[in-house]
PATOR-626873 format. One record per residue (C-alpha): residue number from 1; chain; z negated, x, y negated. Coordinates in steps of 0.1 Angstrom, whole numbers. Example, Ala and Ser with C-alpha at 12.3 -4.5 7.8 and 13.67 -1.06 7.14 Angstrom:
BEGIN
{nr 1 kette A c3 -78 c1 123 c2 45}
{nr 2 kette A c3 -71 c1 137 c2 11}
//
This chain:
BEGIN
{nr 1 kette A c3 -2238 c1 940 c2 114}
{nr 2 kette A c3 -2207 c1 918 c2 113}
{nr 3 kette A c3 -2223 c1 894 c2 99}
{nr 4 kette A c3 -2240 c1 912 c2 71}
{nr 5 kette A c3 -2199 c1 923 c2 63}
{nr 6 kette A c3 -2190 c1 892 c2 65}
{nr 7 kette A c3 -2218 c1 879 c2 37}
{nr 8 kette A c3 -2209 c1 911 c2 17}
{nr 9 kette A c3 -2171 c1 901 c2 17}
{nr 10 kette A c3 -2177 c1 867 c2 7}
{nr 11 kette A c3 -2201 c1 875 c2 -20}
{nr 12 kette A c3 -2173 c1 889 c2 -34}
{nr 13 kette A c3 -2147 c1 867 c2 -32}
{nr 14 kette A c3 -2167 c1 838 c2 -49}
{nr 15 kette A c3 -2177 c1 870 c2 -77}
{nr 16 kette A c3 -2142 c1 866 c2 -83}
{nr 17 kette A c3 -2135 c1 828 c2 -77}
{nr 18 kette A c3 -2165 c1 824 c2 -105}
{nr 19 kette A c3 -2147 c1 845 c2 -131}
{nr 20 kette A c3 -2113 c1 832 c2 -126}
{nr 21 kette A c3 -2133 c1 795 c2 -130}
{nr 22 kette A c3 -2146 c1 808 c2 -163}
{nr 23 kette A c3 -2113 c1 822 c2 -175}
{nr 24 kette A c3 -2098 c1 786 c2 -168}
{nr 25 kette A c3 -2130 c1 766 c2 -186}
{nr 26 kette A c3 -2124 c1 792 c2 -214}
{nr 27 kette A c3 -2092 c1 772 c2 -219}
{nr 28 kette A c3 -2103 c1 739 c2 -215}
{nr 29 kette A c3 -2144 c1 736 c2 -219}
{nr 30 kette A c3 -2158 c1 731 c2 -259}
{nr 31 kette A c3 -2200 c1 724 c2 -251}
{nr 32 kette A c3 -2210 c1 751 c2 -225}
{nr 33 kette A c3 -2242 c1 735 c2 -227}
{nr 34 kette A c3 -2234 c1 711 c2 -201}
{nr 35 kette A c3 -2250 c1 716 c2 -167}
{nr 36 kette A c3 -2219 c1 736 c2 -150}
{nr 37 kette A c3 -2202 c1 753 c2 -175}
{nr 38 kette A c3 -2233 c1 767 c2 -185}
{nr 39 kette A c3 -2241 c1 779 c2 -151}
{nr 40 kette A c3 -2212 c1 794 c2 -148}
{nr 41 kette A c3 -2212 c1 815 c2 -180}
{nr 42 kette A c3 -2251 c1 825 c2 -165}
{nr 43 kette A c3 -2235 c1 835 c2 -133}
{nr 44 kette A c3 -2206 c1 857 c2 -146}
{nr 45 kette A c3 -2219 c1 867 c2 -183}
{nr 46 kette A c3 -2243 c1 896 c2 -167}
{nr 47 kette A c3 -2213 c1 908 c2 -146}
{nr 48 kette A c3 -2190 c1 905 c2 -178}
{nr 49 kette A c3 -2210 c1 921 c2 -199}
{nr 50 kette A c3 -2213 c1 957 c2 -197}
{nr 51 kette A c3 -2177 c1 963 c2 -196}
{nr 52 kette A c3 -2173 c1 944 c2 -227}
{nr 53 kette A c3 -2197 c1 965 c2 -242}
{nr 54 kette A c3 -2180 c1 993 c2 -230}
{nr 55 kette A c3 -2145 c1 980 c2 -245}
{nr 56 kette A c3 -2160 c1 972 c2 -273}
{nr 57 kette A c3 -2178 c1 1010 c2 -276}
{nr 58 kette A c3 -2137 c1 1021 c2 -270}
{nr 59 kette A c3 -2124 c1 996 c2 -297}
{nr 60 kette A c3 -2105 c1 981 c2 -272}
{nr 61 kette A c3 -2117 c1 945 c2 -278}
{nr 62 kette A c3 -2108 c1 923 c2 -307}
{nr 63 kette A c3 -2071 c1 922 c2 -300}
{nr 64 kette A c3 -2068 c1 888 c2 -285}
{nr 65 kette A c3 -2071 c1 896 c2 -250}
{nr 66 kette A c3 -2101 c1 896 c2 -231}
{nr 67 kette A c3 -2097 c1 934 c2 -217}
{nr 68 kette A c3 -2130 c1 936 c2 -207}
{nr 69 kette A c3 -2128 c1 908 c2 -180}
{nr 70 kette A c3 -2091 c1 913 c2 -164}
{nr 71 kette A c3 -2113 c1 951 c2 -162}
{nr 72 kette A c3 -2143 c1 935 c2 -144}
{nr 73 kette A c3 -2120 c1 913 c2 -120}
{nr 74 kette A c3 -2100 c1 944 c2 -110}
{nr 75 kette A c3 -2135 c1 967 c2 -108}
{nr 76 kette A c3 -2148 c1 935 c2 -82}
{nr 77 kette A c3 -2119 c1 939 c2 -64}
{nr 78 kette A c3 -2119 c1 974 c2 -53}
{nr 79 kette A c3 -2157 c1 975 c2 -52}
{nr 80 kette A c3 -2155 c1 949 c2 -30}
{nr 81 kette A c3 -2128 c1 959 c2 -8}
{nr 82 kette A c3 -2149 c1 999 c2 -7}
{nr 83 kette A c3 -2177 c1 982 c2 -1}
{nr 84 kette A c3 -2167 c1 963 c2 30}
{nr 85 kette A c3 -2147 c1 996 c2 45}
{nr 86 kette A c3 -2179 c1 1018 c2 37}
{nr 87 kette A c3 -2198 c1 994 c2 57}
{nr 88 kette A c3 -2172 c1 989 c2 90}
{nr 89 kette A c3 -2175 c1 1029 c2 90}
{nr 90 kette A c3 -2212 c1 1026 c2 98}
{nr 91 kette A c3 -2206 c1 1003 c2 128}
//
């Protein structure tokens, strides 16, 4: 079972690791065609995606700022963290 928390957790983290990655390539990268950054935007686009469509459903995108991801990053991090105690409780 530890092990299964253990994969759990560190699904997680690299969730994370991914999008911060794609924030930084936002920055930088112009062709996502290429072989990595488009993996990358295939990884974390599904995850991204419905709480931009939810931002946008608010009107809260448009304004510069990529609300809907610094929303996702914090939404992985207390999934992830509720997810891992939920499981040690079943030990």
């Amino acid at each position: 079972m530890l092990a299964l928390i253990q994969t759990v957790s560190i699904f997680f983290t690299a969730l994370r690791y991914l999008l911060i990655i794609r924030a930084l390539m936002s920055w930088i990268v112009r062709d996502w065609s290429s072989p990595f950054p488009r993996f990358i935007r295939d990884v974390t686009e599904p995850i991204l995606l419905p709480m931009r469509r939810l931002f946008d459903q608010l009107g809260l995108n448009g304004m510069g700022i990529d609300f809907s991801f610094l929303a996702t990053f914090i939404l992985l991090q207390y999934l992830g963290v509720a997810v891992v105690r939920m499981m040690y409780t079943l030990i």
